[in-house]
Structures are given as structure tokens and as C-alpha cells.
N, C-alpha and C positions, 0 to 999 in steps of 0.2 A: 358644458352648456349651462346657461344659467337661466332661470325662469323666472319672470318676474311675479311672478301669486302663486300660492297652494294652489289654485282651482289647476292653473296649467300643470303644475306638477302630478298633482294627482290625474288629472285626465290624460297627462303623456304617458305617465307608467301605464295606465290602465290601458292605449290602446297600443302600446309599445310590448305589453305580455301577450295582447289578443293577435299579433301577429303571428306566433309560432300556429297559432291555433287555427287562424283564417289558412295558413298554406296548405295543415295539415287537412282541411275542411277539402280544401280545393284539390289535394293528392286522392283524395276520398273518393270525391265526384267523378275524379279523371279516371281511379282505377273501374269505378263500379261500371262507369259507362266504358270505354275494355272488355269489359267482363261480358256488359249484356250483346255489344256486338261482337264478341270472340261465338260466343253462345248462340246466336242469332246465325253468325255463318256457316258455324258448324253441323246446328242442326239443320237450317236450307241444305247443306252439301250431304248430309246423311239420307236425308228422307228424298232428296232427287237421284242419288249414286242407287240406294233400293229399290226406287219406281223404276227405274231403267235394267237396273239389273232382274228385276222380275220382269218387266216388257223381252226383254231378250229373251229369256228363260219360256216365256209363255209362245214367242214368235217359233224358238228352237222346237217347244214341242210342235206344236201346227206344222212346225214345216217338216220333220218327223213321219207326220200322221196323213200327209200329202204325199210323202216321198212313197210310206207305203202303197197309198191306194193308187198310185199312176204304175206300180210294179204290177198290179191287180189286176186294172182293167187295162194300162197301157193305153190310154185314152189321149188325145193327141189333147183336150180342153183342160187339163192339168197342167201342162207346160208351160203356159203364159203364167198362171197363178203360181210356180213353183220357181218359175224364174223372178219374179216378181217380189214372194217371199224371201229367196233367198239375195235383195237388193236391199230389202227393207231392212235386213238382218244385220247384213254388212255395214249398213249406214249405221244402228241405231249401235252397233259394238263401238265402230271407229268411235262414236259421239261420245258412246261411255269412257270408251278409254283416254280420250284426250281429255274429259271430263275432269276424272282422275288421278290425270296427267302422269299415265304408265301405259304408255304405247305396246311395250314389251306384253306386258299381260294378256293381251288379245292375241297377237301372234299365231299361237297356238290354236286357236280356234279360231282364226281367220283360214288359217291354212287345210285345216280339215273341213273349211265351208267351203273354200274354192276345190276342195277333193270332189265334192258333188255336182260341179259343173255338169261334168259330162256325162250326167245322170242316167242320159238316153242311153247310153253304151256299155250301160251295166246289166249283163244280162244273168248275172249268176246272185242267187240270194245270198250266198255266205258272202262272197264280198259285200253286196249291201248293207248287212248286220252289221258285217266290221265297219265298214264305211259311218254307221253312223255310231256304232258302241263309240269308236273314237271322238267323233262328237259330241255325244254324252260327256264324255270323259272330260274333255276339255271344257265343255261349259262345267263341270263341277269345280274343275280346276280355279278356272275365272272366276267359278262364284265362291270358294275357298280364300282366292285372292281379294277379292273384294271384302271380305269380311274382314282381312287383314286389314287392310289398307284403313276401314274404320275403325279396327281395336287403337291400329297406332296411333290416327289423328286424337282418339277420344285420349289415350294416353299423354299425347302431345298438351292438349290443352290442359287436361288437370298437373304434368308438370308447369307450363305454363301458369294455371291459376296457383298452384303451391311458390312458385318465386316471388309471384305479387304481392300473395300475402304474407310472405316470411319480408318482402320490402315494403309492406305497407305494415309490421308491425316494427320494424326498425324506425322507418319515418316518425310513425307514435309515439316509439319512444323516444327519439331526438329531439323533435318540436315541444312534447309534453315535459322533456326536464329543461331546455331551450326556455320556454313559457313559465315555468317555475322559476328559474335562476333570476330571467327577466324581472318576474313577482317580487321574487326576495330584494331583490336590485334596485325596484322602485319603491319599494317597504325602506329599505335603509334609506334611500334618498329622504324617505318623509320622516321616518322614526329619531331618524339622526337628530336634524338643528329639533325636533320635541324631547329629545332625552337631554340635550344642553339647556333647555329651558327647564328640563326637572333637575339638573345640578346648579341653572342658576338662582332657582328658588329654594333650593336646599341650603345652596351658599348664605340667599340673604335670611334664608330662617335659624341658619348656626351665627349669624353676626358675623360673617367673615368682610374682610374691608375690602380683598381684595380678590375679585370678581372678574369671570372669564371674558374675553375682548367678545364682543360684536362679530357676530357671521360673515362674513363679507362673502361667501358664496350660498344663499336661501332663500326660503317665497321671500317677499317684500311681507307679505301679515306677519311672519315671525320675527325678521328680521327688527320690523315696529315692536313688537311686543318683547325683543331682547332691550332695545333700546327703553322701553317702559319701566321692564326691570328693574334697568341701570339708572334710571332716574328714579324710581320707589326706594333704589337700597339707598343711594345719596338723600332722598329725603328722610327716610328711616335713621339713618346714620344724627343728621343734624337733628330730629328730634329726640334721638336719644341723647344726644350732648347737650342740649337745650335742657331736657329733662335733669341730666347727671350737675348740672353749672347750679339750674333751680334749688334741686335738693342740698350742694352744696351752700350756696349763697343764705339757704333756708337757717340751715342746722348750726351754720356760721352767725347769723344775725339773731338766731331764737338760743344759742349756747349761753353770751356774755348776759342778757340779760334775765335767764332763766337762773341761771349760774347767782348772779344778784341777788335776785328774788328768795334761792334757798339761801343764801348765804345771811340776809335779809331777816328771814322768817327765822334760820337757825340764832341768832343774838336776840330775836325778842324773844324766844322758846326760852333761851340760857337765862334770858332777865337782865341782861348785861346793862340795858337801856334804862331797867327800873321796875317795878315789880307790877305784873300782868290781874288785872281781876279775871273773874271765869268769866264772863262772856269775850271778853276780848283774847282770853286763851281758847276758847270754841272756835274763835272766828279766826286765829293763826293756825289753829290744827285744820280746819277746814282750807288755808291757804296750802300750806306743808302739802297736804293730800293731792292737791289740784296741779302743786307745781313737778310733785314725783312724778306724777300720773304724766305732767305733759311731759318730762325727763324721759321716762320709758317708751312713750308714743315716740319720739324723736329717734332714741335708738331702735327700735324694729322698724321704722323706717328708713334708716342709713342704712341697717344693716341688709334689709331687701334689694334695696338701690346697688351697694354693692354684690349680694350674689349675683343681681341679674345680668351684671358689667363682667361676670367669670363664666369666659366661651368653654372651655376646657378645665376638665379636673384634672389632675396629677394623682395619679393609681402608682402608690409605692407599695411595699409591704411594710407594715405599721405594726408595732409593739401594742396589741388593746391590753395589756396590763398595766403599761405604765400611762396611757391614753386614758383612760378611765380612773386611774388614781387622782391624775392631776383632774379631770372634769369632777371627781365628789368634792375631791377639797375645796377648789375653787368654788364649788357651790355651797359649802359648807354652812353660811352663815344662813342662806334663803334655807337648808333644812331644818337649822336650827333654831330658827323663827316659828316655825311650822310644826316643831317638833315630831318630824319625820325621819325615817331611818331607812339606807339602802340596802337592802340585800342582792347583792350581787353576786349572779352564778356566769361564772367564764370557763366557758369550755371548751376555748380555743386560744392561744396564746397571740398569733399573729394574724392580718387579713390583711389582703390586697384593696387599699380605699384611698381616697382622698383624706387625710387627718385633718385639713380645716375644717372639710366638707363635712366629716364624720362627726366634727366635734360638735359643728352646731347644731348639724339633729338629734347628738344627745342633750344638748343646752335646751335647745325649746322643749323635748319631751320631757326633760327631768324637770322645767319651769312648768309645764302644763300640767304637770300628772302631780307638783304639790298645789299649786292654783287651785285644779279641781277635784283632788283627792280628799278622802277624810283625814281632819285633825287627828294625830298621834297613831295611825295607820302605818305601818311599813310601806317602802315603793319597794317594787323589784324591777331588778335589770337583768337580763338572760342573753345571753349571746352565745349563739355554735354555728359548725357548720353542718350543711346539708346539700347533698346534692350538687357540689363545687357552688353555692349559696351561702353566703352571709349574712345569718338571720338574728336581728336584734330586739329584744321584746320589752318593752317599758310599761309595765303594771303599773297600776295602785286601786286602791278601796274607793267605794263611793256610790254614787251614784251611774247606773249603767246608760250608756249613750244608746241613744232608739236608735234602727237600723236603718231607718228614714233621713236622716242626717246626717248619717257617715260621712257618705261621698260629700258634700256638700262642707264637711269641715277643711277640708284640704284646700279648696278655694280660699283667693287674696277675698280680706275685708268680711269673713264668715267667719261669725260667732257662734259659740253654745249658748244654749238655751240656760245651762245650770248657772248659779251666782259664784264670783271666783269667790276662795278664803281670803284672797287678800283687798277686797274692796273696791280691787281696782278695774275701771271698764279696759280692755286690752283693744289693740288692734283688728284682731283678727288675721294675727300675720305670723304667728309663733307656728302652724302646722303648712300653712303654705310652704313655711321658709324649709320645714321638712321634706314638702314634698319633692320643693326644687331641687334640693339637694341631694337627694337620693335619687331622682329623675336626671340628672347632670353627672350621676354614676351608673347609672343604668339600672337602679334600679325602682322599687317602687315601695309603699307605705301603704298600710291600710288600717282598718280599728276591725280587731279580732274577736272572738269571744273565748275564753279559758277558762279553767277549772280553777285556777289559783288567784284570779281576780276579777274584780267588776268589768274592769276597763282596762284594755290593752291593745298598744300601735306596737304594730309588727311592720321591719323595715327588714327588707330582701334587697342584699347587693350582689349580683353574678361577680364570682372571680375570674372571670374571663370576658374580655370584649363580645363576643360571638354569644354567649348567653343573656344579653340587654335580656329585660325584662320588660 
């Protein structure tokens, strides 16, 4: 069935669960009303079955106590009232017994009523006595019977009432997990095309190009808002190639003629052209300075531009001893400008990481930490592991970063407040380019405080996917 808007989805699941629960509402009412007429008849039929049967009992004595006294006086003014009692008697047994509905039960004491008929013609007391002991007898019998008769009904009904409710807590629970299933059933209906929208924005938040089709069974709101999606990642896409063409086209047209400029500056520095007075060498070392400076700005710019084009790292296991030989040498000449020295402790031979990934953020820390470190201070580098953690630590001397602007250095385009040793204003893009990189391996960078230096970034990479940081 297909719905055209959430409102109907949602309103159908909701009264598509409330069904199990309206039946069991409605089993509810039906047993309870059951109950109060089961209740209602039984007590009418108990409290009329013991007015009669005490009316009998009370008629039996009277007629008893008549029987005696016409033995007595033998008065002929008895005989109409004793025949009369003993009519009233008859009628009101039959009534109970059919009442009942146990003909049988009277019987007995029908038969010992019509023994007194011919009352007149008893002329001997002993048979009298017996004539009515048996009387007695039998109404006790009747009235022993009739208390049966109510034990069973009253048993009747509480088995009775025990079925109903051992079937009225079956129905409870059939409808109530019925009604649950229903719930869960219309939860996935809604949860579903919302958890494709949270893998379609996961998609376009990793840059992937190639994005899941279009629902073709969902509300119509979602449905629009897949199709939004699909049109933000294709616009996303084209301004990040827009972007990547710019910076190309940029670093292409500002290389040859930058490239010029030092080449330019370096022949009038040499004199080749002819010999330099000091102001006019002021004013080439002031050019030299401005074209380096734009040189370096240019690369940490390309090289942002590309991290931020690398979806995925490549986690191999990497030799950090030979990894870190080649990054001192290579830096060799910037320490030795600076007259800076590393002290490197390696306390792990190998690590699961990206070796580009890893290289550059020892590139920007080892640049950062002689930039803002003290002249002729040692840097130290530390690396072990911990806790299946890949912890690399990049000291140096100097001046200590307030704890106010940490977070805030790892931001594109955020600078430090201190003046670098080499003159030059930077980007702002040497600890970003750390953060990403270490964030695109899952793990994370921060500036620590330590006992062995002013200033120190600590980078945590998990050796395990499952451990992101």
C-alpha cells in the first residue's frame, strides 16, 4: 500500500495498532456485562429458591400444629383450614420444584403430604407421630436438597467466571502483542525511508559520488527531500570541482610568474646585472621575503586543497623508523637554519596509519614547533603505544600556548598570537592540515601540557577501526 504523505502514514499505523486494543476494549465490556447478568440471575434465583423454601417450611410447620390441635379437640372448624393448608402446601412445593427445575426432589414429600389426606381416619396417636416424623423428615431432606442445588449453581458460575477469565487474559495477551507487532510494523514503515535519509547524508558528508536511488515506495515529504538530497550532493560535487579547477588554474598562473620574480630577485641578489647599493639591496631583500612568503602561502594551500579531495586513508602497517629518518632528513636544512636539534624517542617499531597521512602531520608539527620554538632549543618527538593507541608527541621550548586558544588553533585560517622565528605571517593552515589528518584516521590532536616541555601536540591514532576517537 503506498501512502501518499507521512501525516497518512503515521495516522494509519497509529489507528491500525489501536485496533487490537478497541477489540480487546470491546471483549472487555462484553465479558464484564456476562458477568453482571450471570450475577444478577443467580442471585434473583438464590434469594427466590430460599423465600420459598422457608414459605414451605413455615406452611409445614402451621400445618403441623393444626394437625395437632384438630387430634385435640376433633373440631369439625379445622378441617376446612387443614385441607386448605395442606393445598397451599402442595401448590407452593410443586412451584419450588419446577422452579428448580428437580421435580424429583419433591417427590418425597409430596407423597408423605398426600399420606395426611385422610387425616380424619387416624385415630391412633403413634401413627400420627409417624405420619408426620416422616414429614419432617422429608422436608429436611428437600431442604438439604435445595442447599445442594445452590452450592452447585454458586460452583457453576465461579467455574464459569474462572474460563472467562483465563479467556479473557489469553485475548490480552494476543491483541496486546497483536498491537505491539502492529507498533513495531508501523515504527519500520516510518523509521525505514528516515534511516536512508541518514545514510544518504552520511554518503554526501564522506564525498561519495555514488548515492542510493530514490524511494519509489514512501510519504511523498521524504521522498522530496531524497530527491533534495540528490540535487545538494550534485551541487556540492560541482562546487567542489569548481573549487579544485580554481585552485588549480590559481597555483598554475601564480607558479610561472612567481617562479620569475624569485628567479628575478635571485640574479640581482648575485649582482650578475651589476653592482647593488644598499638601499636598492633593502628593497630586493624586502622583495625575496614577500615572494617566499607568497611561495609558502601557495603551498599550504594546494596542499589543503588536496587533503580535503582524500575520501579514505590507507591504514597499512608502516615502518616509523625508517618513516621518521626520511621526515628529519628531509627537514634537515629548515633545522639547521634554526639551529634546532631532534631528539627522538621510538618506542614502537611499527603502526597501523596512513604514511602520507602520517607524514604530513609530522611535516606541519616539526615546521610549527621550529617557527615557534626557541632558537637553539632541542624539539622532541615521542612516539609509543598505549592502550591499542598510537600516541605521537611533538615538544619544543618557548613560549607556553594559553589554554584559551588551544581549541581554536586547529581551525582553517587561525593563527597564534606569538611572532614566528622565521618572519614569515603563515596561513593558518599548518595545524588544521594536522587536524584533518589525523581525523581522516580516526583519530584526534590536541596541545597537552608536559613536564619535558613548554608546548606540546599530542596526536592519538586507534589501531583499530572500532576504536575512532
Amino acid at each position: 500500500m503506498q501512502l501518499k504523505s507521512l501525516r497518512q502514514l503515521t495516522l494509519g499505523s497509529f489507528i491500525l495498532a489501536l485496533v487490537p486494543l478497541a477489540t480487546l476494549l470491546w471483549q472487555s465490556q462484553r465479558a464484564l456485562d456476562q458477568t453482571s447478568q450471570m450475577a444478577e440471575q443467580e442471585t434473583r434465583f438464590a434469594v427466590t429458591t430460599v423465600n420459598k423454601m422457608s414459605a414451605v417450611e413455615r406452611q409445614t410447620a402451621d400445618l403441623e400444629r393444626r394437625m395437632r390441635q384438630f387430634f385435640v379437640l376433633r373440631s369439625d372448624e379445622f378441617s376446612p383450614l387443614l385441607y386448605a393448608s395442606m393445598q397451599e402446601i402442595s401448590e407452593d412445593v410443586g412451584t419450588l420444584c419446577e422452579f428448580t427445575s428437580a421435580p424429583d426432589l419433591c417427590r418425597p414429600y409430596q407423597n408423605n403430604l398426600d399420606a395426611l389426606q385422610d387425616y380424619e381416619h387416624i385415630n391412633d396417636d403413634m401413627l400420627l407421630e409417624a405420619r408426620l416424623a416422616e414429614l419432617r423428615q422429608s422436608m429436611s431432606q428437600l431442604r438439604l436438597s435445595i442447599d445442594a442445588i445452590l452450592v452447585d449453581r454458586i460452583a457453576q458460575q465461579q467455574s464459569t467466571l474462572t474460563s472467562m477469565q483465563r479467556q479473557q487474559a489469553w485475548s490480552t495477551a494476543i491483541l496486546v502483542s497483536l498491537s505491539l507487532v502492529l507498533l513495531l510494523y508501523g515504527s519500520k514503515l516510518v523509521v525505514r525511508p528516515v534511516n536512508k535519509l541518514k545514510h544518504l547524508i552520511r554518503a554526501i558528508a564522506s564525498n561519495q559520488t555514488e548515492l542510493p536511488d530514490i524511494s519509489k515506495h514512501a510519504p511523498s515529504e521524504l521522498m522530496q527531500l531524497e530527491k533534495d538530497l540528490h540535487w545538494l550532493s550534485e551541487r556540492l560535487q560541482q562546487l567542489e570541482q569548481l573549487r579544485a579547477v580554481m585552485l588549480r588554474h590559481a597555483a598554475h598562473e601564480l607558479k610561472t610568474p612567481l617562479a620569475s620574480m624569485l628567479e628575478g630577485c635571485t640574479l640581482l641578489q648575485e649582482q650578475v646585472v651589476g653592482p647593488l647599493t644598499e638601499q636598492q639591496q633593502e628593497v630586493l631583500d624586502l622583495l625575496l621575503s614577500s615572494t617566499r612568503r607568497l611561495t609558502h602561502l601557495m603551498e599550504q594551500l594546494l596542499d589543503y586543497n588536496v587533503l580535503l579531495q582524500q575520501a579514505e586513508p590507507t591504514m597499512e602497517t608502516t615502518s616509523l623508523t625508517s618513516l621518521m629518518q626520511e621526515c628529519i632528513q628531509e627537514n634537515g636544512l629548515l633545522l639547521q637554519q634554526h639551529g634546532a636539534e631532534v631528539k627522538l624517542q621510538l618506542d614502537c617499531e611499527t603502526a597501523t596509519i596512513d604514511a602520507e597521512l602520517y607524514r604530513r602531520i609530522l611535516d606541519n608539527l616539526l615546521s610549527n614547533a621550529v617557527a615557534h620554538g626557541a632558537k637553539g632549543k632541542p624539539l622532541a618527538i615521542r612516539i609509543r603505544h598505549n592502550n591499542n593507541l598510537l600516541i605521537t608527541e611533538v615538544a619544543n621550548s618557548g613560549k607556553p600556548i594559553p589554554a584559551a586558544i588551544r581549541a581554536s588553533l586547529f581551525e582553517p585560517f587561525k593563527r597564534g598570537h606569538h611572532k614566528r622565528n622565521d618572519n614569515v605571517v603563515g596561513a593558518g593552515l599548518g595545524l588544521s592540515i594536522v587536524a584533518d589528518c589525523a581525523r581522516m584516521m580516526h583519530g584526534s590532536v590536541k596541545c597537552v601540557d608536559v613536564d619535558y616541555a613548554d608546548v606540546c601536540f599530542r596526536v592519538c591514532i586507534p589501531q583499530h577501526r572500532s576504536e575512532a576517537l
